[in-house]
N, C-alpha and C positions, 0 to 999 in steps of 0.2 A: 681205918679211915681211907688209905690209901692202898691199893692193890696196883699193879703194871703187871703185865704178859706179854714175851715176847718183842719185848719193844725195841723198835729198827727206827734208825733213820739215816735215809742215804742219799746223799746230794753227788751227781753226776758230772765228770768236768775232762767232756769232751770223750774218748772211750773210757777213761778213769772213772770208777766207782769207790766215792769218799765212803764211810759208814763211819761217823760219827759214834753212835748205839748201833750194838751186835746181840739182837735179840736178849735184851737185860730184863730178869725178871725182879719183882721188888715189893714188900710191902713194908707199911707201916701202921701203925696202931696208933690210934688218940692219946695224944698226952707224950709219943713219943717224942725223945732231942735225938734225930739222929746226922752224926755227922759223915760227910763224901769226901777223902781226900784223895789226890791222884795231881799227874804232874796238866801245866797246861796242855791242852789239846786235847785231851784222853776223852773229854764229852760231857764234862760235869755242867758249864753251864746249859748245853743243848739238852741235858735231862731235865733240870732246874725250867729251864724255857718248855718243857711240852710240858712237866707236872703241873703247869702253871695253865695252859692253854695258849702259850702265845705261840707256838712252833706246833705245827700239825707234825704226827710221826708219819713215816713210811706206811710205816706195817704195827701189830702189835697193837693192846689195849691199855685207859688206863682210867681205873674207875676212883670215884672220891662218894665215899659216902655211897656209894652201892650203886653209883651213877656212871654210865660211860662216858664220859668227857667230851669224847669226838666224836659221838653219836646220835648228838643236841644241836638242834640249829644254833646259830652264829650266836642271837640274839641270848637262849639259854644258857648257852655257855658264858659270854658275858656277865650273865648274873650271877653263874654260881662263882667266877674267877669274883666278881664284885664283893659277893656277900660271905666267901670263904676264906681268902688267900689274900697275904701281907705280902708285898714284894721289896727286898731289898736287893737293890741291881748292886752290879758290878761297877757300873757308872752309876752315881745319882739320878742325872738329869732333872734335874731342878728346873722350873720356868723359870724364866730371866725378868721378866716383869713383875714375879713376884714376889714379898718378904717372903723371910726363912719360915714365920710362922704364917702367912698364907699358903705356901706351898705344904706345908703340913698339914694343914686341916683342906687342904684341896680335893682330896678322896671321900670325903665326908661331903662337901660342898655340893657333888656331883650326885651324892646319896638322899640330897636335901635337908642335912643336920649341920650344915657349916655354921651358920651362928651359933648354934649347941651347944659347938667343940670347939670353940677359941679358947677356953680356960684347959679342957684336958689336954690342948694341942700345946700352950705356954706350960702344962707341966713335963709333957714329955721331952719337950727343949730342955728343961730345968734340969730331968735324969739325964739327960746325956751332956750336960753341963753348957748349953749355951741360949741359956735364961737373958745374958746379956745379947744376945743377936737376934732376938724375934723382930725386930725393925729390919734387920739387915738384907741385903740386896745381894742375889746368889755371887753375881761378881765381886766383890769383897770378901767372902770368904776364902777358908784355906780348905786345900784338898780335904784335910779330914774333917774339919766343920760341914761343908759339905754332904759329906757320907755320914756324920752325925746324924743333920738335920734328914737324911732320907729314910735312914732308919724310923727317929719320929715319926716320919711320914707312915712307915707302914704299919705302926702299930694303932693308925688315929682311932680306926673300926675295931679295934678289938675284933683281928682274923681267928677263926679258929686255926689256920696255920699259913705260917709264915713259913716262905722261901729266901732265902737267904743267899748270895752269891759273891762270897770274897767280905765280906762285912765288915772286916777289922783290916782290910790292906789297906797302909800308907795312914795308921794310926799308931800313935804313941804308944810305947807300954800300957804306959797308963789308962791312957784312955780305953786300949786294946780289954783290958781288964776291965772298967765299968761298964763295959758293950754287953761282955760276956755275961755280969753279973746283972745285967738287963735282960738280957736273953734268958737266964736260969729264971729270972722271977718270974717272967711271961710263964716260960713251961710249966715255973712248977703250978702256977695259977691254970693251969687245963691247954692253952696253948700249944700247940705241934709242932715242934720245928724241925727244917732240914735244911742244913748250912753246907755249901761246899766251900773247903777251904785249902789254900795249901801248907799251910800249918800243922801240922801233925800234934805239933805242943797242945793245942788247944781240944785234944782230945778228951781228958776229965772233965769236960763241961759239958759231955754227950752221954747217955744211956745206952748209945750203940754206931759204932762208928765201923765204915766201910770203904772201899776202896774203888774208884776207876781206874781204869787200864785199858786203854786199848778198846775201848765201846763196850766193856767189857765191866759190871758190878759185882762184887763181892763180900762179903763180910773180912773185916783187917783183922788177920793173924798176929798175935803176939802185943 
């Protein structure tokens, strides 16, 4: 599903040369869970950010579905991040004017199925247990209701694959575990996932789990 080559990206600051990605090569297969861990900075979400198309790389390719990503006008690319890819950010980012369950079904809204998906939008609140706050106003929530309801958000389209970006930080046990066991059903149901985390524990919930370093990807030993 997903192939990368070579993939560079280097932001300049001042004679200093950042590199984020040091030529990381990477595939993935449909249907795969695979997890990224590495410490902050090493480049997880900046990989997360271009497999997604929202960060243009340096240098280096990255094809989805046999397509080059950054090789499609603005517009193209758009639809295929539209009609492919789930994003669960790092930050939510919820609108502020909207309920928990408007903002969920807001991906859809934009697709022209938003009246559709208010009932699969109040059931995916329900799986991640906050069936009681589809009225509710982003500013009353708690950090992890929050990250909850964005979650929701990006499964409204049933993506063939979800990116994932810290998912379960600043979540309860508990809930850390119903996330996950949200995530395994997605996959096991055809779904693609690729989660970076810095959880190492939460590696049995992955089919293949790999490591950043230093702009640097590799498969985790041991």
């Amino acid at each position: 599903m997903i192939r990368v080559t070579s993939l560079t990206k280097e932001y300049r600051d001042g004679d200093r040369v950042i590199k984020p990605l040091d030529r990381v090569e990477f595939s993935c297969k449909k249907g795969e869970f695979v997890l990224i861990t590495g410490r902050s900075g090493s480049g997880k979400t900046t990989f997360l950010n271009i497999l997604g198309g929202l960060t243009r790389p340096s240098s280096g390719t990255v094809m989805v579905d046999g397509r080059n990503l950054y090789a499609v006008s603005d517009a193209e690319q758009a639809a295929m991040r539209s009609a492919t890819v789930g994003f669960v950010f790092q930050f939510p980012g919820l609108l502020s004017p909207l309920t928990a369950l408007e903002n969920v079904v807001l991906p859809a809204a934009l697709q022209g199925h938003g009246a559709d998906m208010i009932g699969r939008g109040f059931d995916l609140l329900t799986r991640v247990g906050l069936e009681k706050k589809a009225g509710s106003m982003p500013s009353t929530l708690s950090g992890g209701e929050l990250k909850r309801t964005a979650i929701a958000r990006a499964l409204i389209n049933n993506p063939r694959l979800i990116l994932a970006d810290e998912p379960t930080a600043d979540l309860d046990a508990e809930t850390e575990r119903e996330v996950m066991e949200l995530f395994r059903e997605v996959n096991t149901a055809g779904t693609t996932m690729i989660m970076v985390t810095h959880n190492t524990e939460l590696a049995s919930n992955a089919s293949r789990v790999m490591r950043m370093e230093r702009g640097t990807l590799a498969e985790r030993s041991g």
